[in-house]
N, C-alpha and C positions, 0 to 999 in steps of 0.2 A: 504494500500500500504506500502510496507517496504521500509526503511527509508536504507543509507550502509552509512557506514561512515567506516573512518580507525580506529579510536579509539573511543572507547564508557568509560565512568569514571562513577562509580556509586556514588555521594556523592559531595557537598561542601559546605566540611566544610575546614580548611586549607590545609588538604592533598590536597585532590579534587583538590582545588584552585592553589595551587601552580604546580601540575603536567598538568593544563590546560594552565597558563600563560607561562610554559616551552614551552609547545607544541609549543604556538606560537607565539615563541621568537627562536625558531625552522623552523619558517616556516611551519607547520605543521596545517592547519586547520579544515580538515576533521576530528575534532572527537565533541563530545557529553556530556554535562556533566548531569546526571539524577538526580534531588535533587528532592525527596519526600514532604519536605518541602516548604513554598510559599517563602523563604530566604536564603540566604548564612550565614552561620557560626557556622554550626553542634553543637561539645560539648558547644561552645559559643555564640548560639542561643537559645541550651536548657536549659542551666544552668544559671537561672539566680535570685538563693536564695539571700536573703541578706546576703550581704561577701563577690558573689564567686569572686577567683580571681586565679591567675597562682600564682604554688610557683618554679617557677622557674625569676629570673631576666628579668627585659622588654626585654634591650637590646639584650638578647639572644634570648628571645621567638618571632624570626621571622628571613625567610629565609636570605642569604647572598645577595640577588640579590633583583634588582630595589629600589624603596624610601624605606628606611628606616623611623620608624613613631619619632614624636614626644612623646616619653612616658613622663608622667606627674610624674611618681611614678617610685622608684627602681622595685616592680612588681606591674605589671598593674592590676586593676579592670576586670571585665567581661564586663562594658558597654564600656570601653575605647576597649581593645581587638576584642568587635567587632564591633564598629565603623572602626578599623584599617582595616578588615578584607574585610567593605565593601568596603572602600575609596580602597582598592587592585583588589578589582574582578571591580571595576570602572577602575582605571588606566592602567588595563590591557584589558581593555576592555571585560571582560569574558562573561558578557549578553547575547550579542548572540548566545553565546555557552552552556550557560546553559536552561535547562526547568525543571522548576519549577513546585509543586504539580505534581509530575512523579514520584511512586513510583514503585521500579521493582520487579516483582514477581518471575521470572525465568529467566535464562539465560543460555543457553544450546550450545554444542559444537557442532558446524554440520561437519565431518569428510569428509564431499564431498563437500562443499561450501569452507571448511579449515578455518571456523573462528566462530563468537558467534552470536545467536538469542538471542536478549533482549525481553523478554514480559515487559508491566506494567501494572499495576492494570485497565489504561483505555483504556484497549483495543492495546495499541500503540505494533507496534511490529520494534524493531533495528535492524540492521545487521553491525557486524563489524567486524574486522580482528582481532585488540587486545583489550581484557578486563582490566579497569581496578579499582580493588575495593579499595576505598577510605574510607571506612564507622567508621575506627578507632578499637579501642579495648574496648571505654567507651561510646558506645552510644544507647544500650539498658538498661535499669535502673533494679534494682533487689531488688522485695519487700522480705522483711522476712517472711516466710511461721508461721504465728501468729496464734494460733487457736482466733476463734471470729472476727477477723479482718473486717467480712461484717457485725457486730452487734452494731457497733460504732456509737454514733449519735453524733457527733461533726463534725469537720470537719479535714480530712487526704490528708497530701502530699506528692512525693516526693520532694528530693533535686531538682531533675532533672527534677521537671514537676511543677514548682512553680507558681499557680494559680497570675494574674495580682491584683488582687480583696482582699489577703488576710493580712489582717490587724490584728496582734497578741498584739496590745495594751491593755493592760489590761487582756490579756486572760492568763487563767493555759496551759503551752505548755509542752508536753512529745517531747523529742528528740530522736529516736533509732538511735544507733549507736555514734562512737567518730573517726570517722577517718577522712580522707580531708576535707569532704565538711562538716561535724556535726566543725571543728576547724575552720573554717572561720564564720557559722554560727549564731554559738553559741554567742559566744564575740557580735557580730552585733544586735542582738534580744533579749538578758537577759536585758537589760537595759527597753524596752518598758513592756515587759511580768509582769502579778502580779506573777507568779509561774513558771520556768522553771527547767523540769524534765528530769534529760540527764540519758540515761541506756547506761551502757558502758559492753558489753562484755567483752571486755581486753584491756589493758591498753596497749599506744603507747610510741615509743621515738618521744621527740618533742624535736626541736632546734629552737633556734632564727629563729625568719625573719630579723628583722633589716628593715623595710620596712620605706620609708621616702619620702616625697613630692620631686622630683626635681626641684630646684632655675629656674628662667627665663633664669638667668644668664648662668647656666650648661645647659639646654635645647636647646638656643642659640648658646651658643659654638659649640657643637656638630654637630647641623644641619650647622653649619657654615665652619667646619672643618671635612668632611668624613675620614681623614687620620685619626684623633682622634678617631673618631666615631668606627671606623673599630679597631682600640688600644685597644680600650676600649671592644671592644666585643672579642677580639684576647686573651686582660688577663684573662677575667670571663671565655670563653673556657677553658684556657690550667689548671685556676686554681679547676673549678670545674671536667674538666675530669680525673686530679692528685685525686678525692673522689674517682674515682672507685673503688683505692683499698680496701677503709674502708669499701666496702662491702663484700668483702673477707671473709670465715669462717677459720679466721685464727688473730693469733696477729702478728700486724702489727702498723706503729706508727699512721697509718691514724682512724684508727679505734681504739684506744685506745683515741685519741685525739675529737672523736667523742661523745663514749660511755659518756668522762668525762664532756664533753660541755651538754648534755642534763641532765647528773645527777647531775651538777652544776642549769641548768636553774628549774630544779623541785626542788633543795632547794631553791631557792633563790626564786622563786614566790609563794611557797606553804608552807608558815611556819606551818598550821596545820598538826600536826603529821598525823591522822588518814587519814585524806584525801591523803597524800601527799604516803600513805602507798598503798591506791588503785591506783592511780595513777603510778606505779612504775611497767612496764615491769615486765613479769618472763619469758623471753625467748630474744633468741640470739638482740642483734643488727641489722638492717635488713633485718629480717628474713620478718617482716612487712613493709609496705609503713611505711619511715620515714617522718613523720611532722613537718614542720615548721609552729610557729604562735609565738606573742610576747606578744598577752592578753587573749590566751583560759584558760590557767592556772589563770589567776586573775577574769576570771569571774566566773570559778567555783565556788571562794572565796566569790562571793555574797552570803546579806543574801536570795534574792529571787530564789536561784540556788541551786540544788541539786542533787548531784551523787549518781546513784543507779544500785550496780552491782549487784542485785540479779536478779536473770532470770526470764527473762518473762516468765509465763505459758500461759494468752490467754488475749485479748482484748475482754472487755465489753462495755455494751452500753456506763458507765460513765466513764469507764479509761482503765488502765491496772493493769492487778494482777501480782504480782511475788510472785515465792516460797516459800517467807516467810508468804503469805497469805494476803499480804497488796495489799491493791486498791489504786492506785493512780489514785484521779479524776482529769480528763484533759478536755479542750475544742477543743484542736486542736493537735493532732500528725503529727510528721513531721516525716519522715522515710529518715535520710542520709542513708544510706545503698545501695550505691554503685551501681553498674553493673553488668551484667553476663558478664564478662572479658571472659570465656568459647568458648560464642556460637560465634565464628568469619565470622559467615555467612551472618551478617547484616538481618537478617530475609529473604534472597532472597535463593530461589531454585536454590544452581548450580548446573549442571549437566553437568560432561567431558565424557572423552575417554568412550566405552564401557556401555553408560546409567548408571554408580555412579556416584553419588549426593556426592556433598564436604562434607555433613552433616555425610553422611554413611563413607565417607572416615575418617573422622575425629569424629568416633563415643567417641576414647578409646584417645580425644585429640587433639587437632590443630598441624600442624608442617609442615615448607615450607623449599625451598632452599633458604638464605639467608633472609628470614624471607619474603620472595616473590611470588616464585615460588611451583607449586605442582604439582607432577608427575602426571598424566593424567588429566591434564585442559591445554592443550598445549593455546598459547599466550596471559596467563590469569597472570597478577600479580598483587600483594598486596602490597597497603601503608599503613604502622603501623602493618604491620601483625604478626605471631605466632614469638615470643622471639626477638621482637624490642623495646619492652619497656624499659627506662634504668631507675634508683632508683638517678640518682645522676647528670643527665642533662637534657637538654633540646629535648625532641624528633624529635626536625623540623629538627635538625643537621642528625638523622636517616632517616627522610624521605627524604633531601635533597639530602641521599647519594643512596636512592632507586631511587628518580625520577630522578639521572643522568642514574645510570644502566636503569633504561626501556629506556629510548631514545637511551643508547646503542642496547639495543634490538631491538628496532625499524629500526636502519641504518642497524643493522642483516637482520631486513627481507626485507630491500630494495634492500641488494644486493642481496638476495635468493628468489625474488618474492613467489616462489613455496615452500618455509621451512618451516614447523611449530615448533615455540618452545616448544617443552616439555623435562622437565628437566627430566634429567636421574634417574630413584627411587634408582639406585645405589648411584648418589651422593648427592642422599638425604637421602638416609639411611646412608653412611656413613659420612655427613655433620650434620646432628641429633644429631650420636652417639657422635661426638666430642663434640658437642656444651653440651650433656648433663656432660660428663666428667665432661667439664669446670664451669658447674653449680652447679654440687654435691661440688664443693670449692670453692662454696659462702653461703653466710648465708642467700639468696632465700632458697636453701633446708635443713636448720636447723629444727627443729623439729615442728613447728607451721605450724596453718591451717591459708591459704592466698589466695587470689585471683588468686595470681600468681601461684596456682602452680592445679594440678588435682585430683581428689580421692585419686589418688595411688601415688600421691608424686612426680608426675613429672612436671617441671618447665618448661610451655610453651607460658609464656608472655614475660620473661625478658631475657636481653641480657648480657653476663656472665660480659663483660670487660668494656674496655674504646671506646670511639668511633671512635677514630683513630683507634684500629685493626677493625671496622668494616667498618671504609670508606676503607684500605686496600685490604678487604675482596673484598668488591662492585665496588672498582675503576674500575676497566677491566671487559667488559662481557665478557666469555670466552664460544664459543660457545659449543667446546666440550663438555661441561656439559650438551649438549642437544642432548637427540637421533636424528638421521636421519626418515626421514620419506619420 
């Protein structure tokens, strides 16, 4: 029997969560939340290597609205973030609204119903007026195509799939990769390790954390004074959305003030010449996810830690060999290496207008109306979607400014019972074009290969500016951007 509800959310993890507890704090109860997993807290359910943590600020890393948490640390852990997470889908009551171990196979536009069929993998079938995808930009994991990789007899993980059971005490550990999650890991596990083995492709800017216990005293205050509380988050706003600029491909003082903070913190932690020689970017400012950490650098400097930037050629049973021909024998490989940032489909078949599948649409590329919307999937939007990612904030700020636009949508189609939304391809083709303009004059499209950007060099995770022109952008839904139907 199908199920109708007004809105259907695929995911909760914080988007999820946050555009459920809107709903109904709206008044809005008729909708669904479909989490695949038996838990609430997506990236911060999955991730949970020793280290991981947000490098963005607590006080920022969570919506404007209802309790604000108690953060213990300038940024939070991953257990603390998602205890926060649950005590939110509690206070909001979201339980009833979500179902759990529901994973969705397809979800398909019906042109005569005027709104979406949900399949899931058991059998369940939805029906809802508006779709909405929740599922993020990091939440399928992406191993590195290694020749030998099934010939291994140790034992392999991801960052993102971190076995409960594993115990690297004493063990030789190869590390691939050096970027976010390989910079919180590393520091946290060289200490127990007899051998750890980091292979670094290419070399990152890293900058301070600055990361510090918070006193009882300041934690107190805080919860004690919202006026303060709200100060406090009002300066880290206005002062980290002022970085935008420094990611500009241009000179400017914000980025010059930058470039010389990270090539200060790699002299000062890395007194070995040779090391400190690998360690040292050859490409724009950037141009890469920039890193903060305040002891990856000193633990490199172990004696039981060793940087190796020669290339992998394949994984054997006892190690890995790189092109110099050397075998490094390991017992346990961990593979940080990231996401497919790419595939924005969360693994689910969409299917709009006309029998194309988002997959097909989005063969040569992801790309929405205001990182939202996409021309022939009428009442279907995206939270975190194609070029909402930002290098220099906090993203809840981005999705906070999505999950007001859909609820603008929403009062859209209340007053047009009979409307479907689908965004005009004109103003999404020429909504693209600008956005790409504005990204060819940043240092996303400088000459290095990134997550962020596609084969051919085009830039379809990250959002060019600061986040006031893009709550500007989102404040107003403006319906004319959607054809009549």
């Amino acid at each position: 029997m199908d199920e109708d509800y007004e809105v259907v959310i695929i995911g909760a993890g914080m988007s999820g969560l946050g555009m459920a507890a809107r709903l109904k704090e709206a008044g809005r109860h008729s909708f669904r939340v479909l989490e695949k997993a038996s838990s609430v807290g997506g990236t911060w359910r999955d991730n949970t290597y020793p280290g991981a943590a947000c490098d963005v600020q607590s006080h920022l890393y969570w919506y404007s609205f209802g309790e604000q948490p108690d953060w213990s640390h300038v940024y939070a852990g991953q257990p603390e973030i998602l205890r926060n997470l649950e005590r939110f889908a509690e206070t909001h009551d979201l339980g009833g609204h979500i179902r759990f171990g529901t994973e969705v196979t397809q979800a398909s536009w019906s042109p005569r119903e005027g709104g979406w069929t949900v399949l899931t993998a058991r059998g369940e079938r939805l029906r809802a007026r508006v779709l909405i995808t929740a599922w993020g930009q990091l939440s399928r994991p992406a191993l590195a195509r290694i020749e030998g990789a099934d010939s291994f007899t140790g034992v392999q993980a991801h960052t993102a799939r971190w076995p409960d059971d594993l115990d690297l005490t004493g063990k030789r550990v190869a590390c691939i990769g050096t970027a976010a999650s390989a910079v919180q890991l590393v520091p946290t596990i060289a200490p127990a390790t007899e051998r750890l083995t980091v292979f670094q492709r290419s070399a990152n800017y890293l900058l301070a954390r600055q990361d510090r216990a918070l006193s009882d005293e300041e934690r107190a205050a805080l919860l004690a004074e919202p006026d303060r509380y709200q100060a406090m988050r009002d300066a880290l706003h206005d002062e980290r959305d002022g970085w935008a600029v420094g990611l500009r491909d241009d000179a400017n003082p914000v980025r010059a003030q930058f470039v010389q903070a990270a090539g200060e913190l790699l002299e000062t932690q890395v007194p070995d010449g040779p090391l400190r020689e690998l360690l040292t970017p050859d490409y724009a400012f950037g141009c890469k996810r920039v890193l903060i950490s305040d002891d990856y650098y000193p633990a490199l400097g172990r004696d039981n830690v060793e940087l190796v930037t020669e290339r992998i050629t394949r994984i054997e049973p006892e190690g890995i060999r790189t092109a110099d021909g050397r075998r490094h024998d390991v017992d346990v490989i961990v593979h940080a290496t990231g996401f497919q940032p790419l595939d924005r489909t969360g693994g689910v078949e969409i299917v709009g207008k006309d029998l194309r599948s988002l997959r097909e649409v989005w063969k040569e590329g992801p790309q929405a109306y205001l990182g939202m919307a996409v021309s022939g999937f009428p009442n279907m939007f995206m939270l975190y979607g194609p070029n909402t990612n930002v290098g220099h904030h906090s993203i809840l700020f981005m999705v906070e400014n999505q999950i007001a636009y859909v609820l603008q949508a929403l009062r859209a189609l209340d007053a047009e019972p009979a409307r479907r939304l689908d965004v005009d391809p004109e103003v999404q083709r020429s909504y693209n074009e600008e956005l790409q303009r504005e990204l060819a004059k940043t240092a996303f499209s400088a000459g290095c290969a990134s997550w962020y950007k596609t084969a051919d060099g085009r830039v379809v995770n990250n959002w060019p500016s600061d986040l006031r022109t893009y709550r500007e952008r989102t404040a107003v839904f403006t319906p004319q951007d959607y054809v009549q139907e």
